[in-house]
C-alpha positions in Angstrom: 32.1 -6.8 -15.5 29.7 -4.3 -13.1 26.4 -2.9 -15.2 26.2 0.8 -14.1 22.1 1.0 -13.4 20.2 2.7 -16.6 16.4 3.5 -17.8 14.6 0.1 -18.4 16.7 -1.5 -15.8 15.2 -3.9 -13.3 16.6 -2.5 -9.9 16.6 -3.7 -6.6 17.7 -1.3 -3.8 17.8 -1.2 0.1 17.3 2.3 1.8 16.6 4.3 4.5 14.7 7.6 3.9 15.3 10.7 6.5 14.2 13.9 7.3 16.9 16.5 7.3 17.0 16.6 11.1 18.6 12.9 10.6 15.0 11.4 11.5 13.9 8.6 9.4 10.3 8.3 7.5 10.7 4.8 6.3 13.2 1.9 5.5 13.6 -1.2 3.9 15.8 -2.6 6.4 14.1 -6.2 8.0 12.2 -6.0 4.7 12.6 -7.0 1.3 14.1 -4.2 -1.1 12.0 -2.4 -3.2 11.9 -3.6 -6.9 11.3 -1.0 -9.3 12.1 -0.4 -13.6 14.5 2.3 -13.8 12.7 5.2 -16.2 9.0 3.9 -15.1 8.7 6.9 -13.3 7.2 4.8 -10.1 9.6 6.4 -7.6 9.9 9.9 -7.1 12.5 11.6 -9.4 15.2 12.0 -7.8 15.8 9.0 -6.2 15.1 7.3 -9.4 18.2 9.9 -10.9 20.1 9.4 -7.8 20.3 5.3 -8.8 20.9 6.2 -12.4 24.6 4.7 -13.1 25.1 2.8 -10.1 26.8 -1.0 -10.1 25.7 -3.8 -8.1 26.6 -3.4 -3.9 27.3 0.0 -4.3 26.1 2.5 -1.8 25.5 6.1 -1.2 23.4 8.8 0.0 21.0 11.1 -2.1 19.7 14.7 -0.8 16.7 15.3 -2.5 14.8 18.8 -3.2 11.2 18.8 -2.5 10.8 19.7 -6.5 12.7 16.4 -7.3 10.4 14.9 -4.6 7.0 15.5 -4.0 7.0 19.1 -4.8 6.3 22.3 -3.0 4.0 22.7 -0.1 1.1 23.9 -1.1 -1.4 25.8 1.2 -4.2 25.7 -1.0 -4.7 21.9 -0.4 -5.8 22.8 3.1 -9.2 23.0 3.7 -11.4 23.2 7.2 -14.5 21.6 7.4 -17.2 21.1 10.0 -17.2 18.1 12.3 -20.9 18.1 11.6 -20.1 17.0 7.7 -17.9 14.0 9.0 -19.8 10.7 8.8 -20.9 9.6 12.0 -18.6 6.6 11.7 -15.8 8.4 11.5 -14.4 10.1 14.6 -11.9 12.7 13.5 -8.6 12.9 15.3 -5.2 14.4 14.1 -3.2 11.9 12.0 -6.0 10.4 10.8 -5.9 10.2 6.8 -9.4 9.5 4.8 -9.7 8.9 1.5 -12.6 11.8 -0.2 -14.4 11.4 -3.6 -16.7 12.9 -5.0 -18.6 11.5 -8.4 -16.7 11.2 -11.8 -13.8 12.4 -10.0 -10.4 10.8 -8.7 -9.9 10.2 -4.9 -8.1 12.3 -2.9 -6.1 11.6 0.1 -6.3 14.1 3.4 -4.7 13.9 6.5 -6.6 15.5 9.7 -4.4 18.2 11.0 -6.3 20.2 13.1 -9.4 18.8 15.2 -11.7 21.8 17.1 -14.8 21.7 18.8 -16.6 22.2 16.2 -14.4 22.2 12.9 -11.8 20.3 11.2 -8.6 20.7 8.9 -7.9 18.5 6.0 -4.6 18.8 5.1 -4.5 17.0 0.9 -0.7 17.7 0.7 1.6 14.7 1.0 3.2 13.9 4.1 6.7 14.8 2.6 5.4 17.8 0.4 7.9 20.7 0.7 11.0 18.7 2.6 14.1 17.9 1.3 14.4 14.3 1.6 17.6 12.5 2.0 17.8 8.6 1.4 21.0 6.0 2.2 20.5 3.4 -0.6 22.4 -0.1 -1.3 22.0 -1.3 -5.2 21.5 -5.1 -3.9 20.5 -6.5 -7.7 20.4 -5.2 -11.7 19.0 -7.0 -14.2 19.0 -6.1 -17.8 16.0 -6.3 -19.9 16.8 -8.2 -23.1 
């Protein structure tokens, strides 16, 4: 008897998440798989939809709107900023993320986009924000709560 994969499951999965040009963002493979309760709402939604239903070993391959994933690009999280506000600790180059706060308030992520001679742009989408996502996952264990 296979368990088909449902909400409050304990899941185990192996994948390999790509862009759709084919190039890949991040795997498990050489790791450990990623260990997750089905329903928690820890993954993003559609991949946690796309596992819904599946039995142990079995494979396939999830494409993933950006609404299902980490939602639309959105232009208004771009800001520019002057070099001159950077800490002097910080040299600011492209790719590098920071991590902002400000008081009584959550932190917010940024990655440097844009570097200038005298400004800077702070990009606090997410990496994947507005792609459609497409992810080749293996169901390696289910257990059942209970």
């Amino acid at each position: 008897m296979h368990l088909e994969a449902q909400k409050g499951d304990i899941i185990k999965v192996h994948y390999t998440g790509k862009h759709a040009s084919g190039e890949v963002f991040d795997s498990s493979k050489g790791k450990q798989p990623i260990e997750f309760t089905l329903g928690q709402g820890s993954l993003i939604p559609g991949f946690e939809h796309g596992v819904l239903g599946m039995k142990k070993g079995e494979k396939k391959t999830l494409h993933i709107l950006p609404e299902n994933a980490y939602g639309p690009y959105r232009p208004e999280l771009v800001s520019v900023v002057k070099l001159t506000q950077f800490p002097p600790h910080i040299t600011p180059s492209v790719g590098l993320q920071l991590e902002l706060s400000a008081e009584d308030q959550y932190p917010i992520f940024v990655t440097i986009t844009e570097v200038g001679d005298e400004e800077a742009t702070l990009d606090a989408n997410h990496p994947l924000a507005g792609k459609e996502l497409f992810f080749d996952i293996e169901l390696i264990d289910l257990q059942r709560k209970g």
